[in-house]
C-alpha positions in Angstrom: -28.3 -18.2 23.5 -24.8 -19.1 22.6 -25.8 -19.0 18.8 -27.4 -16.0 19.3 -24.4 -14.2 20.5 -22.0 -15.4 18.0 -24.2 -14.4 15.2 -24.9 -10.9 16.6 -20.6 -10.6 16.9 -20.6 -11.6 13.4 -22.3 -8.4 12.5 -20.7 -5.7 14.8 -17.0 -6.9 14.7 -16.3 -6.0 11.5 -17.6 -2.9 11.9 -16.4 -2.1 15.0 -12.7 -3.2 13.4 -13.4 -0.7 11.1 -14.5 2.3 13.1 -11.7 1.6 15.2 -9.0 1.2 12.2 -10.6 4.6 10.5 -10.1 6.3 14.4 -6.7 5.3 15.0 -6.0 6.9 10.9 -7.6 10.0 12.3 -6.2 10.1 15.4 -2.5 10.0 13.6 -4.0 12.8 11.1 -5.4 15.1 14.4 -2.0 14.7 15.8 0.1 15.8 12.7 -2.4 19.0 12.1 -2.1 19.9 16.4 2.0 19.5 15.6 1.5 21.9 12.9 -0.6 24.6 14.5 1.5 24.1 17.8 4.1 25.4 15.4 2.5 28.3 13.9 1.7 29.3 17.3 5.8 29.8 17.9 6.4 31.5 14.4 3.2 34.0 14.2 1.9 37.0 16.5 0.9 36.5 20.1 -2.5 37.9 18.8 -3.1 35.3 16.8 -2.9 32.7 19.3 -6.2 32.2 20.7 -7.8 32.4 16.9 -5.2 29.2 16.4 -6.0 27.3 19.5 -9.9 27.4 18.5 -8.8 25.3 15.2 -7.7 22.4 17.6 -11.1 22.2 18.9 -13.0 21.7 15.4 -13.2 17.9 14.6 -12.5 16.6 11.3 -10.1 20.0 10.1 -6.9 17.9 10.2 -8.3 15.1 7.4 -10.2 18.0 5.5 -7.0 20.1 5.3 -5.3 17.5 4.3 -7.4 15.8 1.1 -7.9 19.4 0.1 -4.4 20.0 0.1 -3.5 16.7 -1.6 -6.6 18.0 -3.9 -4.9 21.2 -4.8 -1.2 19.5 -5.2 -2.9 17.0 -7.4 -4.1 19.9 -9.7 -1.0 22.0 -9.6 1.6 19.3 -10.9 -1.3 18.6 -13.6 -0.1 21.0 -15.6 3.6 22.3 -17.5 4.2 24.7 -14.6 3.6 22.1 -12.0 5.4 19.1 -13.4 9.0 21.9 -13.8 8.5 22.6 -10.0 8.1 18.6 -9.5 11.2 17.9 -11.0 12.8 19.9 -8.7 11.5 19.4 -6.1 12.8 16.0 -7.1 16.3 17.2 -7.8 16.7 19.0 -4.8 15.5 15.1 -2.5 18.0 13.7 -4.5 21.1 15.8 -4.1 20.6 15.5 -0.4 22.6 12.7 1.4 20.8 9.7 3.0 17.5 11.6 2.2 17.8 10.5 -0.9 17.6 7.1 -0.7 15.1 7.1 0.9 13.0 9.5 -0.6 13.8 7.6 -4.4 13.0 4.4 -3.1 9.7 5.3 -1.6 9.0 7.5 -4.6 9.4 4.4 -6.9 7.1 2.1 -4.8 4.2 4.5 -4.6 4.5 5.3 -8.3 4.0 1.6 -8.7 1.2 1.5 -6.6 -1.0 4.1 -7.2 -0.3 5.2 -10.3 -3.5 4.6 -13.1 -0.6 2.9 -15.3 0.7 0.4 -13.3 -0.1 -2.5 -11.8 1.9 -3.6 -8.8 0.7 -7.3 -8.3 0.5 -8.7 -12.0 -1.3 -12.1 -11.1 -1.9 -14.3 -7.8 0.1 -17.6 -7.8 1.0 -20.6 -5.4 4.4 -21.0 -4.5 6.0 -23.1 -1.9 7.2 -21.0 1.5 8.3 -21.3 4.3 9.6 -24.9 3.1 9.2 -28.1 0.8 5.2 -29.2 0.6 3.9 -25.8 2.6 2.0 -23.7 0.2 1.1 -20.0 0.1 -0.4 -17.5 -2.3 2.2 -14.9 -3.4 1.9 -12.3 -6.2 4.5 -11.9 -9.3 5.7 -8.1 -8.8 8.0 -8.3 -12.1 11.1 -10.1 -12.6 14.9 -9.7 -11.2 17.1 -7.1 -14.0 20.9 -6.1 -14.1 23.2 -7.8 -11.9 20.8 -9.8 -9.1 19.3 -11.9 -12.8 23.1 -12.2 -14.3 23.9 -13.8 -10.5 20.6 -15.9 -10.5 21.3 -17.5 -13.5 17.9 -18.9 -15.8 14.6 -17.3 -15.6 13.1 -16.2 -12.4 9.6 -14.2 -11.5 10.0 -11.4 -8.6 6.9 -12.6 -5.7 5.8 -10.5 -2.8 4.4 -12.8 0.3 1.8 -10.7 2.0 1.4 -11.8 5.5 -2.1 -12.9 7.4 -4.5 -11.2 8.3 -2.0 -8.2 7.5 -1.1 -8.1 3.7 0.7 -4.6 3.7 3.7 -6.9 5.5 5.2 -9.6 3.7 8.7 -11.3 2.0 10.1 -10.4 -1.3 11.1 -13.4 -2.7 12.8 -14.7 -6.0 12.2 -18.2 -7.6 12.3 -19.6 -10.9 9.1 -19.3 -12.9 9.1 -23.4 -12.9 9.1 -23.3 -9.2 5.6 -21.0 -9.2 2.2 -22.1 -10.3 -0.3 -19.6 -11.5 -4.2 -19.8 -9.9 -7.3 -18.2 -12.4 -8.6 -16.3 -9.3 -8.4 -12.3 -9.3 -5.8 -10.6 -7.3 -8.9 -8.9 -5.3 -10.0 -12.2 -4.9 -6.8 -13.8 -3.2 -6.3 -10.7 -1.3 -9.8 -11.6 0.1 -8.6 -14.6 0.6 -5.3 -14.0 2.7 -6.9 -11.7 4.7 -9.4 -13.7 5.6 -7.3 -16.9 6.5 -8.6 -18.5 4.2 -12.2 -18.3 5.6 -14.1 -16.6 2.7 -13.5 -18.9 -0.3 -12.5 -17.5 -3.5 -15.3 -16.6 -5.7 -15.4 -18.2 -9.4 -13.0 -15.8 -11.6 -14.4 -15.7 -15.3 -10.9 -14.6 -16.5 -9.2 -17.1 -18.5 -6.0 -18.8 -16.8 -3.1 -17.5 -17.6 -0.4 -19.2 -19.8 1.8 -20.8 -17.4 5.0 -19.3 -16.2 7.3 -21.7 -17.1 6.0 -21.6 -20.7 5.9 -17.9 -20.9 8.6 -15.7 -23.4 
């Protein structure tokens, strides 16, 4: 019976995990768009009220108001028009103190991320971390530029350390390219693999291994 039970977890907790992770998003979501209309409620007629408290009651009109607005920005800054009201939009963020840093730094990350361009994590590697003889997987993110590679001295590969079985936390970390050694799995696949701690194997990767670090440029 034990064996029974185990295998019957096996096929509910992940999706129970991700009911419950897709809840908790739309939870956050519900709350933002009651914040909003709890607002509106303050700034419009009194007449209007009781039309605005039916919206709270209709499920699902926070996350459709918000992909169709994120839809409609998407296609406005698509165009000439759009992109001049981007810019200053940006301009205005970044003439405004202690917003700004903020706002840039986030700015920059995201356009990393999710832009169709770019390509945040270049290629899964092994490094060394915490200490001597422990090994993790890391990803190469770029390399250090300016002043922080002047005060490194040699040739060194930017890594970000996701943590288990959470990989949207991690270490930024900066070692020389002889110190890192570069694995022919995907990055999906070492993703897979973090998350999993280290349960699901990697699958074979038909891309060709990379030229080492330390013999590259």
């Amino acid at each position: 019976m034990k064996k029974y039970i185990i295998t019957g977890l096996l096929v509910w907790l992940p999706l129970a995990i991700t009911i419950w992770v897709l809840h908790s998003v739309l939870g956050v979501i519900d709350g933002v768009f009651a914040s909003m209309l709890s607002a509106s409620q303050a700034v419009l007629p009194a007449s209007m009220t009781e039309s605005i408290e039916r919206l709270r009651h209709v499920p699902g009109l926070g996350l459709l108001i918000l992909v169709s607005g994120m839809l409609l920005t998407g296609m406005f800054v698509a165009n000439i028009f759009g992109q001049w009201w981007l810019m200053q939009w940006d301009r205005l963020l970044s003439n405004i103190p202690i917003v700004k840093s903020i706002y840039s730094s986030v700015k920059q990350v995201s356009d990393t991320l999710f832009s169709s361009s770019g390509n945040a994590f270049r290629e899964a590697v092994l490094v060394q971390y915490p200490h001597q003889g422990s090994w993790t997987i890391a990803f190469v993110t770029g390399k250090p530029s300016g002043e922080v590679a002047e005060a490194l001295g040699g040739e060194h590969v930017s890594l970000y350390v996701p943590t288990t079985p959470n990989p949207t936390s991690g270490f930024f970390l900066m070692m020389p390219r002889s110190s890192v050694r570069p694995l022919k799995m995907s990055v999906d696949a070492a993703l897979k693999h973090i998350i999993s701690m280290g349960v699901v194997a990697p699958e074979e990767d038909a891309r060709p291994l990379q030229v080492p670090l330390n013999q590259k440029g």
